[in-house]
C-alpha positions, 0 to 999 in steps of 0.5 A, spaced: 770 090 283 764 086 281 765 086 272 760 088 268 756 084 264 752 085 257 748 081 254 747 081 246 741 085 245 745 090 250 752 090 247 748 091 240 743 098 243 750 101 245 753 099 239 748 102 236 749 108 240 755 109 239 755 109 231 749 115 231 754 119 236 760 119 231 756 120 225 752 126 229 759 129 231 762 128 224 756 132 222 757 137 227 764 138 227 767 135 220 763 139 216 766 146 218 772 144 213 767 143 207 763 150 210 760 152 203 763 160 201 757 165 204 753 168 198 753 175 196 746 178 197 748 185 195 745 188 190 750 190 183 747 197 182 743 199 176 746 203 170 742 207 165 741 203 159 745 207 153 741 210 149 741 208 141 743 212 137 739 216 133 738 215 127 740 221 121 733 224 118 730 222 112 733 226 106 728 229 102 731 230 094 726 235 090 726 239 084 726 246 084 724 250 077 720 256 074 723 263 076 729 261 081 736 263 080 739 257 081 733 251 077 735 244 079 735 238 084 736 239 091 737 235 097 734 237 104 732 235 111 725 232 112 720 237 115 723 242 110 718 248 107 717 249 099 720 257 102 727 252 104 729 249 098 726 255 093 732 258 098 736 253 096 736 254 089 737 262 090 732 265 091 726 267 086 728 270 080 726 278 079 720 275 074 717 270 079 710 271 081 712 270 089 703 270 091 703 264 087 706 260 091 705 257 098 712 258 100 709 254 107 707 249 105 711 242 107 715 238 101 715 230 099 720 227 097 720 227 089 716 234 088 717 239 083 717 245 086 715 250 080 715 258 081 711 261 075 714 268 072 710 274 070 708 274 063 706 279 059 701 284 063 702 280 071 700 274 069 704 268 071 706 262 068 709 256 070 713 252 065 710 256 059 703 254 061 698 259 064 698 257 073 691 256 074 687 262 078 680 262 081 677 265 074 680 259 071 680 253 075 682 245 074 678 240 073 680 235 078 676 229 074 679 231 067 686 235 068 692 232 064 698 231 068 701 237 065 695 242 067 696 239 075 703 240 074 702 247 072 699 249 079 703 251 085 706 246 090 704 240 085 710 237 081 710 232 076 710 227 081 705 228 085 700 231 079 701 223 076 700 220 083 692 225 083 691 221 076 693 214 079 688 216 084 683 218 080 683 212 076 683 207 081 678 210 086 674 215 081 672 221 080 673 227 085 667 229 089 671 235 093 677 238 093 679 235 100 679 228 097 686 230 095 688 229 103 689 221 101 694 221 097 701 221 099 705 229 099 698 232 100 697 235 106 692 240 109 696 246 108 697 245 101 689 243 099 688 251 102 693 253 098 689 250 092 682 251 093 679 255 088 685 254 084 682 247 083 674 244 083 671 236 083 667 236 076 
């Protein structure tokens, strides 16, 4: 049997050969034990996001005088009506004057609500001072924190704060200029229209 011979540049493509075919097998076959773990492409279901928790209504603190059974401070929930807190401090007394107050109006937090009692002949007062009417009404422009306050649904609070305004930005030219100051709303202006007028 005749020996094969190779000559070196034969001896070195077989070599050559023979290297590419372990490394191909090694990757084919040595690579299975290292075989990575599969990735999970399931999706985790979704949940409701928790809702917050809501937040305790603002608490409204009022002053309630005049003609009630029960005249003091009270403490109600944001939204309340004048009706609420005049409830709160028992109800109007006999002598109140109960067509002289707007009891829908809503409250703000610090008013006085003030119910003026009859005086002699049906007029009402409020705080000893007569409660203006259409006869008789305020002067926007020149009442006193004291005649404002006289005026049903306006407290202390609020009857500085239209004389802060009026301060500041100059007299009244309607009585819808009272909408821009805080604790008067559209339901309490109706309630004093007629009661008070722009000089």
């Amino acid at each position: 049997m005749p020996s094969l011979t190779l000559t070196r540049p034969q001896a070195i493509a077989l070599t050559l050969l023979a290297i590419a075919a372990i490394l191909v097998a090694a990757r084919l076959f040595g690579g299975a034990g290292g075989a990575r773990a599969p990735v999970s492409t399931s999706v985790p279901p979704l949940t409701a996001p928790v809702a917050p928790v809501a937040a305790a209504p603002a608490v409204l603190v009022v002053d309630v005088a005049g003609a009630v059974r029960r005249p003091g401070l009270y403490r109600l929930p944001h939204g309340a009506r004048i009706a609420d807190a005049i409830a709160r401090a028992g109800g109007m007394s006999r002598r109140a004057s109960p067509s002289s107050v707007n009891l829908a109006a809503p409250l703000a937090d610090g008013e006085q609500v003030v119910v003026p009692a009859l005086g002699p002949g049906g007029a009402a007062f409020a705080s000893g001072v007569s409660a203006a009417s259409p006869s008789s009404p305020v002067d926007l422009n020149s009442a006193t924190v004291e005649q404002l306050d006289a005026l049903p649904g306006i407290g202390p609070v609020t009857a500085q704060k239209i004389v802060d305004y009026r301060t500041e930005h100059g007299p009244f030219t309607s009585v819808d200029d009272l909408d821009a100051i805080p604790g008067i709303g559209p339901s309490r202006i109706d309630n004093l229209r007629g009661l008070v007028i722009p000089s």
